[in-house]
C-alpha positions as CSV (number, residue, x, y, z in Angstrom):
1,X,-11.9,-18.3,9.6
2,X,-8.7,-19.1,7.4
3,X,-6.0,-20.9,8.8
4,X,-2.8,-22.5,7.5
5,X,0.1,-24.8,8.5
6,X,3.5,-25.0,7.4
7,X,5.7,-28.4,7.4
8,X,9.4,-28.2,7.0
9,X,10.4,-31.7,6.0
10,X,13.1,-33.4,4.7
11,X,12.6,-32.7,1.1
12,X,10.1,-29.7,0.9
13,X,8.4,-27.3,3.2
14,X,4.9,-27.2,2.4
15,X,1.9,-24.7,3.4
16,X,-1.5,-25.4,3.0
17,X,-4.1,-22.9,3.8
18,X,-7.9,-24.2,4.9
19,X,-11.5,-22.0,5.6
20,X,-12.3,-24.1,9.0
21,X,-16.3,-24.7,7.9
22,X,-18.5,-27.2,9.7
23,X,-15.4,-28.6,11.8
24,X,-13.4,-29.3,8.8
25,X,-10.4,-27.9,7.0
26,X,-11.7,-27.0,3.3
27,X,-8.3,-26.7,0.9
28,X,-7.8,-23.5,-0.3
29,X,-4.2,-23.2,-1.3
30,X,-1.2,-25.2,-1.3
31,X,2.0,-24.7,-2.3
32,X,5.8,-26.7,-1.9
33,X,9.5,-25.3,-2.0
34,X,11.8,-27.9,-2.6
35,X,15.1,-27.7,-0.2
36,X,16.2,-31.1,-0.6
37,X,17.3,-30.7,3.5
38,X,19.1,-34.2,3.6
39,X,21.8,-33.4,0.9
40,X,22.6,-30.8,3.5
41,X,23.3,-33.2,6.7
42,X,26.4,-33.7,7.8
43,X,27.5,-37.2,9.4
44,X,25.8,-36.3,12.6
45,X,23.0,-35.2,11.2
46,X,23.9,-31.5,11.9
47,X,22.3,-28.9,9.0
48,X,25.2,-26.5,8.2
49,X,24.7,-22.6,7.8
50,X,23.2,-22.8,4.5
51,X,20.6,-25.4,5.4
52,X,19.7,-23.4,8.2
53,X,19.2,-20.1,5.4
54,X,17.3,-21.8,3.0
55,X,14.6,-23.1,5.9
56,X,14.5,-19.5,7.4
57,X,13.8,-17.8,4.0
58,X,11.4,-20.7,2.9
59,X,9.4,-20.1,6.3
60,X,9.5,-16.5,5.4
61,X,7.9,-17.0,2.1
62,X,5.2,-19.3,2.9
63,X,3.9,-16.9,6.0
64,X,4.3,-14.0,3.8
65,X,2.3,-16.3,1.0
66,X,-0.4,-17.5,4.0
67,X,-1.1,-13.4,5.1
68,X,-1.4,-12.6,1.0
69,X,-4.4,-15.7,0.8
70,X,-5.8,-13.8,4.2
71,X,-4.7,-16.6,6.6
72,X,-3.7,-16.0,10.2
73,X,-0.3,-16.5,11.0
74,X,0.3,-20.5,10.4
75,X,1.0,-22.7,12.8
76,X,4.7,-23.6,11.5
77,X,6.8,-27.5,12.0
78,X,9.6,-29.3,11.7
79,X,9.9,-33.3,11.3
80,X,12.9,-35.3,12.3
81,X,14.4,-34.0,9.8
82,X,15.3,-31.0,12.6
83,X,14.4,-32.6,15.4
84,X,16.8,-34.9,15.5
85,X,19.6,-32.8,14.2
86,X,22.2,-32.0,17.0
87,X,21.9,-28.2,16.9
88,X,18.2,-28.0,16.4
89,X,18.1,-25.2,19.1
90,X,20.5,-23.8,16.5
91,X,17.9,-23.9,13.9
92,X,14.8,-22.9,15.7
93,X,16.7,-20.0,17.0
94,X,17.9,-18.8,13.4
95,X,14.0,-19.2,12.0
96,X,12.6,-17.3,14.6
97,X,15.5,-14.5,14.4
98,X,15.5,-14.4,10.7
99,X,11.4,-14.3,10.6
100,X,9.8,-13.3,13.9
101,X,7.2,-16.6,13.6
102,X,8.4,-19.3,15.9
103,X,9.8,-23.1,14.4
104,X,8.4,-25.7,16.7
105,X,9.5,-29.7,16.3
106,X,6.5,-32.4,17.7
107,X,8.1,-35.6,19.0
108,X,7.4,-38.6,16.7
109,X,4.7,-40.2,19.0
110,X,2.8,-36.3,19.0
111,X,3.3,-36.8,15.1
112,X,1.7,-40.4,15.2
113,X,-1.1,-39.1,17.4
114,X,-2.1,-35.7,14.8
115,X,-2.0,-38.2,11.5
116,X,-3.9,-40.6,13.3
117,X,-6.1,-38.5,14.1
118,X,-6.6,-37.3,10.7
119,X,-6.7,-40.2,9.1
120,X,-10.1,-41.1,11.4
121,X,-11.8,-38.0,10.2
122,X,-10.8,-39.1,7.2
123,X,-11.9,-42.5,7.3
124,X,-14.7,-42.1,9.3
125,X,-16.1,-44.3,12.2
126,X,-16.8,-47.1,9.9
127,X,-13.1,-48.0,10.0
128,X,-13.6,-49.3,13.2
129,X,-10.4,-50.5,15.4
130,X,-7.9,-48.4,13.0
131,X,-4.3,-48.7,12.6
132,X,-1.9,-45.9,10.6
133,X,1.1,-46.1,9.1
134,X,3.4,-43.1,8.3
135,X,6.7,-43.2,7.2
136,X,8.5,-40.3,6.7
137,X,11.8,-38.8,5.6
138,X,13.4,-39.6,9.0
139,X,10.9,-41.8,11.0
140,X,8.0,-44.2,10.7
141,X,5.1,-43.2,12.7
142,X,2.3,-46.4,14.1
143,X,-0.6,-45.4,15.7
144,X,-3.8,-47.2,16.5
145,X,-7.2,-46.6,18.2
146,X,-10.8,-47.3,18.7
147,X,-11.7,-43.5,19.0
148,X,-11.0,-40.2,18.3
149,X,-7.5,-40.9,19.2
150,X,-4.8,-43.7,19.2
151,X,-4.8,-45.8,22.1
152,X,-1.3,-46.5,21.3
153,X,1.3,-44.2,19.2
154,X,5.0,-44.4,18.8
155,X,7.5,-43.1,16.4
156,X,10.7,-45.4,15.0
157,X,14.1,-44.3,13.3
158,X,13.0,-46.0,10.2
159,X,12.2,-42.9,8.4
160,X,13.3,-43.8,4.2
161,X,15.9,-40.9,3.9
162,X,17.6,-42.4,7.0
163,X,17.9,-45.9,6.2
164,X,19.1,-44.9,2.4
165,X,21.8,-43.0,4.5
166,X,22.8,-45.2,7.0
167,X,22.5,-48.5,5.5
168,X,22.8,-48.1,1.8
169,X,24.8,-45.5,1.1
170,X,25.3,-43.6,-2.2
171,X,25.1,-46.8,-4.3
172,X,23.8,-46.4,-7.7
173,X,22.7,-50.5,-7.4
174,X,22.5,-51.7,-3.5
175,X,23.7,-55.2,-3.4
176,X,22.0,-58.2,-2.0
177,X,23.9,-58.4,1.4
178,X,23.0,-54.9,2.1
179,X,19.5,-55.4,1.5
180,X,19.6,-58.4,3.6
181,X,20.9,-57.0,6.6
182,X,18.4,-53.1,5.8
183,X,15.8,-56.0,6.2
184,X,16.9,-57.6,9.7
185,X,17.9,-53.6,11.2
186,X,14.0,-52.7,10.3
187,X,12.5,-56.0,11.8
188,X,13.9,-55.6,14.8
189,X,13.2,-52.3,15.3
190,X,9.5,-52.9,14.2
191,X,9.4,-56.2,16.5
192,X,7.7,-54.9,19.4
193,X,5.4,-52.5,17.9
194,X,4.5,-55.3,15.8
195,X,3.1,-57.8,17.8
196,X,0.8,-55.0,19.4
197,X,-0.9,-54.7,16.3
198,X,-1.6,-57.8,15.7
199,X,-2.5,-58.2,19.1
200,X,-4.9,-55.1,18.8
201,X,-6.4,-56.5,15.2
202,X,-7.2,-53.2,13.4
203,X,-10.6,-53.4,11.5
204,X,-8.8,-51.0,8.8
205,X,-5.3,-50.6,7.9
206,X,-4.2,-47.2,6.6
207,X,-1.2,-45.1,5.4
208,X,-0.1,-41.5,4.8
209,X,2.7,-39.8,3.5
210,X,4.1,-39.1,0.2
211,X,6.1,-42.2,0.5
212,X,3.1,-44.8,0.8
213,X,1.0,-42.6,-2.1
214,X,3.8,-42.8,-4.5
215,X,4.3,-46.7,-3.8
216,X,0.5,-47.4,-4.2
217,X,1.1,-45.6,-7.4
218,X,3.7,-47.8,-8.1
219,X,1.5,-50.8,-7.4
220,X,-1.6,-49.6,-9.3
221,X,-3.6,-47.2,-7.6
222,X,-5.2,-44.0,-9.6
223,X,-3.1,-41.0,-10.2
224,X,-3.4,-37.8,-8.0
225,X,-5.0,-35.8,-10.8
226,X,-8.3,-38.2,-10.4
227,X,-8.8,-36.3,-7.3
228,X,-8.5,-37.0,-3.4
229,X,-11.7,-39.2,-3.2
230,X,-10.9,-41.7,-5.5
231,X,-10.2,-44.7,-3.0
232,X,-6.5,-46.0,-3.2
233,X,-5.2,-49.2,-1.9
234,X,-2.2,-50.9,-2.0
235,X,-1.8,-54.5,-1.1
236,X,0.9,-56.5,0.4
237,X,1.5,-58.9,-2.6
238,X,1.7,-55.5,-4.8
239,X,4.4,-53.8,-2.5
240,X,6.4,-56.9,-2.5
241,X,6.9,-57.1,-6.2
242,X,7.7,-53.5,-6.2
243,X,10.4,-54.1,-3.3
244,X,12.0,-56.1,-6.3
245,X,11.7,-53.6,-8.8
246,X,12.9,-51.2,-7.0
247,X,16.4,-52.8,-6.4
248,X,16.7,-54.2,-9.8
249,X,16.8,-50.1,-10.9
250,X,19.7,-48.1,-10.2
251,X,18.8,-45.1,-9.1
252,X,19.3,-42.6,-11.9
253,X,16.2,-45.2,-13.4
254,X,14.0,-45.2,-10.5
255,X,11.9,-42.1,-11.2
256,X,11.0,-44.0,-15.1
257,X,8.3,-46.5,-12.8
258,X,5.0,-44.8,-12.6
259,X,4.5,-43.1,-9.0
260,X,8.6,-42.4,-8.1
261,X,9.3,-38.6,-8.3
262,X,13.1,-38.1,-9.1
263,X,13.7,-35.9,-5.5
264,X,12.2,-39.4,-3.9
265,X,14.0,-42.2,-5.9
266,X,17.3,-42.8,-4.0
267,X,15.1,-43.4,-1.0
268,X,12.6,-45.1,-2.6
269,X,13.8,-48.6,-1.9
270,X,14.3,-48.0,1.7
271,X,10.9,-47.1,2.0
272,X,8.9,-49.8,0.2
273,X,11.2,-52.5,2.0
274,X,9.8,-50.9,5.6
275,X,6.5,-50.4,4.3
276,X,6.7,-54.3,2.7
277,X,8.3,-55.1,6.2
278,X,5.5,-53.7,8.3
279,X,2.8,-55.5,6.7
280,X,4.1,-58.6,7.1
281,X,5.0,-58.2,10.4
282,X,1.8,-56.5,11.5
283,X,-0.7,-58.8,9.3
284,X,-1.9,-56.6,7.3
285,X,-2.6,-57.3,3.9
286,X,-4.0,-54.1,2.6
287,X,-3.4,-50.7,3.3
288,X,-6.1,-47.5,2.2
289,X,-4.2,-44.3,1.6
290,X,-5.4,-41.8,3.2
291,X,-5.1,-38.2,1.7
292,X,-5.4,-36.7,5.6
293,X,-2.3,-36.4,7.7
294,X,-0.2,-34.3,10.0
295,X,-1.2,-31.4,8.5
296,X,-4.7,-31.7,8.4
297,X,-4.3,-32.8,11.9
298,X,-2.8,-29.7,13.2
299,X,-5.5,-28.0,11.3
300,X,-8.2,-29.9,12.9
301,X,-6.4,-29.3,16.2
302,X,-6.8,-25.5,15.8
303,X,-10.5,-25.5,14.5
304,X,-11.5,-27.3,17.7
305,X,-9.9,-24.0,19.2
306,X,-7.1,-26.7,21.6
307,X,-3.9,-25.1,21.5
308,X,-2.7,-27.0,24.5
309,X,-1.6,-29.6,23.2
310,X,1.4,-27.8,21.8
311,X,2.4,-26.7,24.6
312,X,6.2,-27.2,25.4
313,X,6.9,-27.7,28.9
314,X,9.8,-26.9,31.3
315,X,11.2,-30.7,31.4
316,X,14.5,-32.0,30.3
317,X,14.9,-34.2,27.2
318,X,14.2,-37.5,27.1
319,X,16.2,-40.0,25.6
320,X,16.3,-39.3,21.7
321,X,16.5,-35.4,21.7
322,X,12.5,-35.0,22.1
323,X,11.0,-32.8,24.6
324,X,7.4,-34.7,25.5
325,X,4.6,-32.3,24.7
326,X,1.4,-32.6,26.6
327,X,-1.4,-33.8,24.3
328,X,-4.8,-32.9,25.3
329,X,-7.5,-35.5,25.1
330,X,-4.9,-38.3,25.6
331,X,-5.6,-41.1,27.3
């Protein structure tokens, strides 16, 4: 059986196509179109007319690009990106209108709870006690369990596009007072999720995302040509020094340190200061990047045949704009 999954984010919308063999998704094809989504926000975070083109013709492409490689119809996403804009019906609406495949948007914790669990199959039950870190265009995701799935799972507004928006602007050069107060806004949002990791005391510490990958890049770790099983760390001392780098760049000088993709650089800051934040906050001194995420997660989710857990119930919104979703399997 080929399946495949589509992930409109912030910057991209990606599809990756898997053969389901032996419980696993085996790679087949991927491919990216870059739509650069959060140039296209307004102040509310709405996504104008044009945005809302550009995602229904990219979703068009990729499922015409999935059916070509012999896939069944993907399984199709959006991150915070949509989800938390105001006329996300809006959008959903125009996708499935101007494609016939339906856009769906997870709440962050449903997020946290799919990347957590593919960063166990990833990691394997040797990780023991595992907690997983995710930061993404518009949220940071924390998750952490003993099993098959996080005991605990929550999502935060500390996504890297965000903060860059709301706290540092369009500066070529943030200065230090800005940085300063970035720093207090994430550690009291990360307060309370923070103690309950140190409380829990993960065995392992991981991270997904192309945010932590490019900063462990930054900090030393092996490029993506060597492959997805070269192992890939990156430590708390590492990410601190890089915090300072970072901010010593402008911008337009960012995407000259090894790892930092131009698309990525304004934002780039913003996300090594939470990731620098998190650590220190959580204990953790060293994080192992894990190639497995959302994605794979929704494709492990659909070789194991549950497609309840998507299922989006008759309940009003809670606080946030999420709908819950009902997870199967949750504790």
């Amino acid at each position: 059986m080929r399946i495949s999954v589509v992930d409109v984010g912030s910057n991209t919308v990606r599809l990756a196509i898997a053969d389901a063999r032996d419980g696993a998704p085996l790679p087949v094809h991927t491919s990216k179109r870059r739509l650069r989504l959060s140039e296209e926000v307004d102040g509310d975070r709405r996504l104008g007319p044009r945005a809302i083109r550009r995602i229904a013709d990219a979703v068009a492409d990729a499922c015409a690009e999935a059916e070509r490689w012999g896939s069944d119809e993907p399984f199709v996403f959006a991150t915070a990106i949509v989800r938390d804009a105001p006329n996300r019906d809006e959008v959903l609406a125009a996708v499935t209108d101007g494609t016939g495949v339906r856009m769906r948007v997870l709440p962050g914790e449903v997020e946290a709870e799919l990347t957590f669990l593919a960063a166990r199959r990833w990691m394997g039950w040797r990780a023991g006690p595992l907690g997983v870190l995710d930061i993404g265009g518009g949220s940071l995701e924390v998750a952490f369990g003993r099993g098959r799935l996080p005991d605990f799972a929550v999502s935060l507004p500390l996504g890297a596009r965000r903060l860059t928006r709301e706290h540092l602007g369009d500066a070529e050069q943030p200065d230090d007072a800005s940085l300063r107060a970035l720093r207090r806004h994430v550690r009291h949002q990360l307060r309370d999720v923070a103690a309950r990791i140190r409380w829990e005391g993960p065995l392992t510490a991981a991270a997904t995302s192309r945010t932590f990958t490019q900063l462990a890049r930054l900090c030393g770790a092996p490029p993506g040509r060597h492959g997805p099983f070269v192992r890939r760390e990156l430590h708390r001392a590492d990410l601190r020094c890089a915090v300072s780098s970072l901010a010593e760049l402008p911008v337009s000088r960012r995407a000259e340190l090894p790892g930092i993709s131009a698309p990525r650089a304004a934002q780039s800051l913003a996300g090594a200061l939470v990731g620098h934040t998190a650590m220190k906050l959580m204990g953790i001194r060293r994080l192992t990047i894990s190639p497995w995420a959302i994605r794979e997660g929704i494709l492990l989710r659909r070789i194991e045949g549950d497609t309840e857990w998507w299922t989006e119930p008759a309940a009003p919104r809670v606080p946030g704009g999420q709908r819950a979703l009902r997870v199967a399997g949750r504790r």
